[in-house]
N, C-alpha and C positions, 0 to 999 in steps of 0.2 A: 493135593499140594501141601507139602509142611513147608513152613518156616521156622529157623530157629535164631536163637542174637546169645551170642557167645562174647562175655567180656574180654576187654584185653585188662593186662595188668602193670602195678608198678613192682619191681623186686630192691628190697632192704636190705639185702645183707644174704651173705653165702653163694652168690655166682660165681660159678666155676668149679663148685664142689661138685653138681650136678652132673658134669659130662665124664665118659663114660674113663675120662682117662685118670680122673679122681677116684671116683666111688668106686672102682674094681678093686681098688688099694684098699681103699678105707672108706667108714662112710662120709658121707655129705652130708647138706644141713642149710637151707634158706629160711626166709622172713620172704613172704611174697603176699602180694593183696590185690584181687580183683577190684577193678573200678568202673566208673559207669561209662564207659566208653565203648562199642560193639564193634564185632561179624556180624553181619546179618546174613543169611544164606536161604535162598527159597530154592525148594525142586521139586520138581513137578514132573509127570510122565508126559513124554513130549509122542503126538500123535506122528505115527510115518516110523518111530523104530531108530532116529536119527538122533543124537546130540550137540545139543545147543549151548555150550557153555560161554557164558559173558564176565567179566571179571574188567580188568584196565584194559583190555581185545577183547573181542567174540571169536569162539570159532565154534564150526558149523562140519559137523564129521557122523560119516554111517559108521565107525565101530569104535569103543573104548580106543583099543591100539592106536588110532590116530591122535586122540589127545594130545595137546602138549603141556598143557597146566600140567606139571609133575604131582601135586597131591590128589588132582581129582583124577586122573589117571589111574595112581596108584588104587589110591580107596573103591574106585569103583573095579580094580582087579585083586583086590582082598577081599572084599566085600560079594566077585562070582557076578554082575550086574551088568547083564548085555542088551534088557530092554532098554528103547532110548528114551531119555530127561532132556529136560530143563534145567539148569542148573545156574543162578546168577547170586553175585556177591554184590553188597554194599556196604561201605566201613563208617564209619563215624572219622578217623585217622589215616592219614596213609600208611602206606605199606615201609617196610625196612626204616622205622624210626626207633625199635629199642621196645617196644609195647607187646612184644610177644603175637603177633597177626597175625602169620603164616602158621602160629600152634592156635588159634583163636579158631583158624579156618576150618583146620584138621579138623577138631573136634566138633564143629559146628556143620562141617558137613558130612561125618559118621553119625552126629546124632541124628539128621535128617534123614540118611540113607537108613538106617534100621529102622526109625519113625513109620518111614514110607513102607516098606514091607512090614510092618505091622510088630515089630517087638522093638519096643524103645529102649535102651538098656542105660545101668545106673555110669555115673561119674566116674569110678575106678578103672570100669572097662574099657570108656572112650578116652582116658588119659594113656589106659595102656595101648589101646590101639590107635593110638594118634602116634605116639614114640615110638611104633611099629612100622610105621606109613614114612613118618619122616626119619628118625635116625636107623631101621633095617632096612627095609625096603630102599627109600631115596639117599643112603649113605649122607643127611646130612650132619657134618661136623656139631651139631648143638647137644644143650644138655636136657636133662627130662621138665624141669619144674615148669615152664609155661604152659604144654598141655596138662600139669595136673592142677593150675590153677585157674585155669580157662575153665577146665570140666566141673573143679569142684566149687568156684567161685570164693567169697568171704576173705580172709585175714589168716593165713594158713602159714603154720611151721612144717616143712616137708621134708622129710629125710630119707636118703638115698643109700641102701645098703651094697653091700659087697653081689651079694646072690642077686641082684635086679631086683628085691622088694625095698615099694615105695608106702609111707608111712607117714597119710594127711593128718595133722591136727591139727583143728581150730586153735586162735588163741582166745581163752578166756580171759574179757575183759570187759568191764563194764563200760553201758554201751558211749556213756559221757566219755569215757577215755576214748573210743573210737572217732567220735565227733569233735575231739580235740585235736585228735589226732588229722584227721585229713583238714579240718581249717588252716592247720599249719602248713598243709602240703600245699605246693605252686608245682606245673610242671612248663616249662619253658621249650621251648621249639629252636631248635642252636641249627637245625636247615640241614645240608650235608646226608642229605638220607644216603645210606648204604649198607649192602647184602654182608651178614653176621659171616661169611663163610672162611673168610680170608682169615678172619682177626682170630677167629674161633679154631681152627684149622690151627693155625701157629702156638695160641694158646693150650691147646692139647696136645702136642708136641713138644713145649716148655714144662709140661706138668712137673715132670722130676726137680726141674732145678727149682720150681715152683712152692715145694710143699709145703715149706713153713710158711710163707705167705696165702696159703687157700687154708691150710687149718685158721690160720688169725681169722682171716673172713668167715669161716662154719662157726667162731669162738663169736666174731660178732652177732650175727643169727643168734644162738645161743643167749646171749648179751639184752639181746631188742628182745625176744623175745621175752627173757624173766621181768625186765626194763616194765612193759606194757603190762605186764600179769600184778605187777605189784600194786598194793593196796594206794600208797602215795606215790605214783607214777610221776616221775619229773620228768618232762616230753622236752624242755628242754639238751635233756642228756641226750635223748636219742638224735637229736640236731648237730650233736657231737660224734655220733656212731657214726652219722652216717658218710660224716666228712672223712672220720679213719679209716672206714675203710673204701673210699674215692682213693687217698691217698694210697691206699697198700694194690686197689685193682690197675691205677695207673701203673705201679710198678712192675706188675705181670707181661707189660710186653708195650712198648713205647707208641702203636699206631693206635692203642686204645683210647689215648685223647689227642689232642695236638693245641696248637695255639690259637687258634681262633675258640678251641673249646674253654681252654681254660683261661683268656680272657674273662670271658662271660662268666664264669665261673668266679673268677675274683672280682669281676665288678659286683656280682651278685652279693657276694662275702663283705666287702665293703661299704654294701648302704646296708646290713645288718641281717642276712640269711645268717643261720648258724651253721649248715648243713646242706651235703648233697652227692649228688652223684649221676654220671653220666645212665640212662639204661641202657640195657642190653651191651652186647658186645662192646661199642665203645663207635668214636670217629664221629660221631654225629647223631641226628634225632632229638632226643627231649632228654632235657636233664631235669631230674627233680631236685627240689630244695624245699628247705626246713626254714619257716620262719614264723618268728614269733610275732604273735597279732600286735606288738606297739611296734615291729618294724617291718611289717607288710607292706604298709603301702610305700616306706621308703624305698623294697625292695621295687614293689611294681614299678616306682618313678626310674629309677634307674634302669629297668629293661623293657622302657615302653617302643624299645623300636623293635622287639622279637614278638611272637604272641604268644601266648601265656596262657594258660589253663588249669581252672582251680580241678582240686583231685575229690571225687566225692568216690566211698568207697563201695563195694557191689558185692551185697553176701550173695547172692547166687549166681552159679555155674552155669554154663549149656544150656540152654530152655526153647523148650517147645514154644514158640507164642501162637501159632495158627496150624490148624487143622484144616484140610478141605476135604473135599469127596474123592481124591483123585488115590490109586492104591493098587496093589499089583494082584 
């Protein structure tokens, strides 16, 4: 039996440069950071030859082909895997809130499956074979940066080239800047869950008319980025970034926020966040905000009817946390 806990993440800056209707053009360019929030994924060889998979249903099937989980489907028909598992998920978050979960998954259940036949392989591979699984295989409309920050874990600038090469790098920063850094972060629950497909799907579609607005956004990346690397980091500023570019991702296509979002969003802004932004796709889930510690708790009092969640961040990626005896 392996188990693996695969974080989910918050993204800062450059979504949208990631999907494929950008970076063919030109490159792309995110601010993304794993946080301690998991996938958990156990699998295990299930006696009888059968498949067990549990997730929000069970289903209970003698061959891959019947699956209908679409990633564990696929991965276990990339992957060539017709002896029958166990295969069960548990999240810390729910699903379709903006946290990157369904690339959390991907990669958290490739790293278990090669775990299990005995060759565990590095971060690189399972981000590429997770945008494999989901955007070849399952045609989904999304972009690359969640599985490679799922895989690779930490405080990561990702950049997304023309040829399909992607190019992780840490941000260096000293670690007191980091620890300032998420005190500041709150991530707030605005409710409203829903599947990236629609919004995302439209938004790759708008690319063209789009492009000066996705370069500002890869320019903010770029921005936060040198921002955090500098010797006198003023995190204040980046409380500012992150509001510019809320404003320029709302402008990409009008279902990306709506009014009950940005409500919350200006009540947030008016007992003293400086910053923020819906995640993922847009329409609902958690929004992060930027606030400074003399008006934190202003901000808490004023959104004490949502639930709120402090952001701590998570330098590692994908990880094994349990071995058993069980193996092919």
């Amino acid at each position: 039996m392996i188990i693996t806990r695969t974080p989910f993440r918050v993204s800062f800056a450059g979504g949208g440069t990631d999907l494929p209707a950008f970076y063919t053009r030109e490159p792309g360019a995110v601010l993304s950071a794993a946080i301690a929030k998991y996938m958990y994924l156990t699998v295990k060889r299930r006696f009888g030859g059968t498949f067990r998979v549990s997730y929000s249903t069970t289903e209970l099937c003698d061959q891959v082909g019947q699956l209908k989980h679409p990633i564990v489907k696929a991965s276990l028909e990339a992957l060539r895997i017709e002896d029958g598992l166990e295969i069960v998920s548990i999240a810390d978050l729910p699903a379709e809130s903006g946290l990157g979960s369904s690339s959390s998954f991907a990669v958290g259940l490739l790293n278990a499956l090669h775990a299990l036949r005995g060759g565990p392989v590095g971060p690189a591979r399972l981000a590429c074979e997770a945008c494999e699984i989901e955007i070849a295989r399952l045609g989904e409309p999304i972009g690359k940066q969640d599985q490679y920050i799922a895989a690779f874990g930490g405080l990561q600038f990702i950049q997304f080239q023309p040829d399909g090469a992607v190019f992780v790098d840490p941000v260096i920063c000293p670690a007191s800047v980091k620890r300032r850094l998420q005190d500041r972060l709150l991530l707030v629950g605005v409710g409203q869950a829903r599947a990236a497909r629609t919004i995302l799907s439209r938004q790759s579609a708008n690319t063209p008319a789009c492009l000066d607005r996705l370069r500002a956004l890869r320019q903010l990346a770029w921005q936060m980025r040198d921002l955090l690397t500098a010797p006198d980091a003023d995190l204040d500023e980046f409380g500012a970034l992150l509001d510019e570019g809320w404003q320029i991702k709302k402008s990409l296509d009008p279902s990306i926020s709506n009014g009950h979002v940005d409500a919350i969003y200006d009540r947030a802004r008016r007992s003293g966040a400086l910053g923020g932004k819906l995640l993922g796709a847009g329409a609902g889930g958690f929004l992060l905000l930027y606030c400074h510690p003399d008006t934190r708790a202003g901000v808490d009092a004023a959104l004490d009817d949502l639930p709120r969640i402090s952001v701590e961040l998570e330098p590692q990626g994908s990880k094994i946390i349990y071995v058993g005896d069980d193996h092919w």
